[in-house]
C-alpha positions, 0 to 999 in steps of 0.5 A: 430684751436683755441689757448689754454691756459694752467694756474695755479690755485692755491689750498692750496697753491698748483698749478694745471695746468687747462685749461683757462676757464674751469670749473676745473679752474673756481671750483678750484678758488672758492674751494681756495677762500671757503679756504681762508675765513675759510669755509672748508668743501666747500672748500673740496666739490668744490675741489672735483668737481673740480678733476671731472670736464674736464678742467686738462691741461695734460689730454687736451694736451695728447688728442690733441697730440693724434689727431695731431698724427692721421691726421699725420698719414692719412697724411703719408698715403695720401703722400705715395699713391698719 
């Protein structure tokens, strides 16, 4: 299994936590830089995208504990019968 990376990315001021990578990160880093140099209303645009683009790191991390809950579980059963 590959290693993930969780980051910050920073929007207005505020932090979102992304996966590295993503395409959230990589959206949410030109919608802060489109703010940073005055162009609001793509900032507000690559924002939104951004909110529906994959990549929020709470969302990956509850997907994977949710696998790892799964194979624990197949693997309980596979103790307990054999």
């Amino acid at each position: 299994m590959s290693r993930v990376n969780y980051i910050n990315v920073q929007f207005k001021g505020s932090n979102y936590m992304v996966v590295e990578g993503s395409k959230r990160a990589n959206v949410l880093k030109r919608a802060n830089r489109a703010w940073s140099m005055g162009y609001d209303d793509l900032a507000i645009e690559l924002f939104n995208e951004a909110l529906d683009a994959d990549g929020c790191a709470f969302t990956h991390r509850e997907r994977q504990e949710s696998e790892d809950a799964k194979y624990s579980d197949l693997q309980s059963y596979y103790n307990l019968y054999n």
